[in-house]
C-alpha positions in Angstrom: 274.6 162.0 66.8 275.6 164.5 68.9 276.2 163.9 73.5 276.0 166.2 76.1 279.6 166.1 78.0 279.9 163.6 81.0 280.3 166.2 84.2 282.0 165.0 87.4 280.2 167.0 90.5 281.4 167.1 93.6 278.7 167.5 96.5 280.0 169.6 99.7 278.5 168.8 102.8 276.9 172.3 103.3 275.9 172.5 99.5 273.1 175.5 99.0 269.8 173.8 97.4 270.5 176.9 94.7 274.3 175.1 94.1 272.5 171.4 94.5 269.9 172.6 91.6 272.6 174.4 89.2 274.5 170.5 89.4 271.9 168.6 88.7 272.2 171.1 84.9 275.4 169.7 84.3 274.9 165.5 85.2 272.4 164.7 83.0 271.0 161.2 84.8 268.0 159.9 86.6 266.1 163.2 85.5 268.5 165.5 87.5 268.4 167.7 83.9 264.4 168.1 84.1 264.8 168.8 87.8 267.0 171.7 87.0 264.4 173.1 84.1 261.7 172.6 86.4 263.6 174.7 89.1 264.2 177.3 86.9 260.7 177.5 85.4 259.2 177.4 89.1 261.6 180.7 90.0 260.6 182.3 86.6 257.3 182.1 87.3 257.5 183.2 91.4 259.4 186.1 90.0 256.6 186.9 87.0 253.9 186.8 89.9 252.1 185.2 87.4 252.0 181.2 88.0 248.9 179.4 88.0 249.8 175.7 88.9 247.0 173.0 87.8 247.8 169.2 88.8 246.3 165.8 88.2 247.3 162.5 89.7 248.5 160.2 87.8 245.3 157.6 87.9 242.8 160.4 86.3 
């Protein structure tokens, strides 16, 4: 079985959101990894000019 590698991060006070997003990559825990995916899927696609975002609430 192979394990990602436990991080330490240390969070500045005046920490950029960009900086806050790229740490959540490395820790791995309470979906801060999916956050991070999600970020850069949400740039990729601001960047493409080609996101169409469809949403449905959970109790559809």
């Amino acid at each position: 079985m192979e394990y990602e590698e436990v991080t330490d991060v240390i969070i500045r006070k005046n920490l950029r959101v960009s900086e806050l997003i790229e740490l959540y990559s490395k820790i791995h825990g309470f979906n801060a990894s999916h956050i991070s995916v999600a970020a850069k899927i949400l740039v990729e696609g601001i960047k493409n000019s080609d996101l169409r975002f469809l949403a449905f609430t959970g109790n559809l």
